[in-house]
N, C-alpha and C positions, 0 to 999 in steps of 0.2 A: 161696021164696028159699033154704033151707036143703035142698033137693035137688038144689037145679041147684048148690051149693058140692058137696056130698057126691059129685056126679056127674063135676063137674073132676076132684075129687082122685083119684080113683079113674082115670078116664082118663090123667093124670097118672101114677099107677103105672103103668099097663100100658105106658104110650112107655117108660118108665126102664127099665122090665125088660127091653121088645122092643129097643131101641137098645145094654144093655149084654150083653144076649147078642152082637147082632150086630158088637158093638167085639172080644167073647171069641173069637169065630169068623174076627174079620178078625186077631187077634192067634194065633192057632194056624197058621192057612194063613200068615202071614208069619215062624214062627218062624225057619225055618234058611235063608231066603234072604237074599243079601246087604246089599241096601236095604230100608230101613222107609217106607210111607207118613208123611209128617210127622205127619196126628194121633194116630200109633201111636208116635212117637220122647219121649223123656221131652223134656217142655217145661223145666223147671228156669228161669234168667233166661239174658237175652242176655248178660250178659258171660261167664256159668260155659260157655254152648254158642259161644262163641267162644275159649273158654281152649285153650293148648296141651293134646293126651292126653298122661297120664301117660308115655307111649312116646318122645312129641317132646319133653318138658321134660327129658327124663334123656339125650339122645344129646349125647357129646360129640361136639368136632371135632378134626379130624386132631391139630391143633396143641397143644390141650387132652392127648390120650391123649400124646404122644411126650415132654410136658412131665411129667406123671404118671408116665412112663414111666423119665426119665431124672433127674429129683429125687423120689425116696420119699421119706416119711415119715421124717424120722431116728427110730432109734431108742436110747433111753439106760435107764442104768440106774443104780441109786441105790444107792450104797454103805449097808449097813444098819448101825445103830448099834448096841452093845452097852449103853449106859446106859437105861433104862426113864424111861419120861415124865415120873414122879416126881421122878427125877433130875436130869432135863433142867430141869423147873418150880423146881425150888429152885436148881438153878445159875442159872438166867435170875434169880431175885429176887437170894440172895445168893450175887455173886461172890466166889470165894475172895480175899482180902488179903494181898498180901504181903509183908510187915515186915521192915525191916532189922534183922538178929541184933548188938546190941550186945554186948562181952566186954568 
């Protein structure tokens, strides 16, 4: 009983080895040609091998570029303050008061 287990397992190794040599070998002769055999293609799920490439989700169209083209970006610029934040934090608490001068 415990030979004929010892004897799968080992049979067992030697398919695994013999089969991912020859997955390594199907994967070298298909390196730089243009199509993959499907069991050689990365499986991932169906919805990600149905998603736009990176290539199709970023091409605009005509209408998109001349739109881009002809409203940019504004751009503005921010007058800089001379009072320090300090400054600015005690004025925001207290504002100066201005008192009528009695004579």
């Amino acid at each position: 009983m415990q030979a004929s287990k010892v004897v799968r397992l080992s049979i067992a190794q030697v398919l695994t080895v013999i089969s991912q040599k020859q997955k390594g070998a199907l994967r070298e002769a298909y390196k730089k040609k243009k199509y993959l055999p499907l069991d050689l293609r990365p499986k991932k799920t169906r919805a990600i091998r149905r998603r736009l490439t990176k290539r199709q989700a970023s091409l605009k169209t005509e209408r998109e570029k001349k739109k881009e083209m002809y409203f940019p970006m504004r751009k503005y610029a921010i007058k800089a303050s001379l009072k320090t934040e300090r400054e600015k934090k005690k004025e925001m608490y207290f504002p100066m008061r201005k008192y009528a001068i009695k004579v």
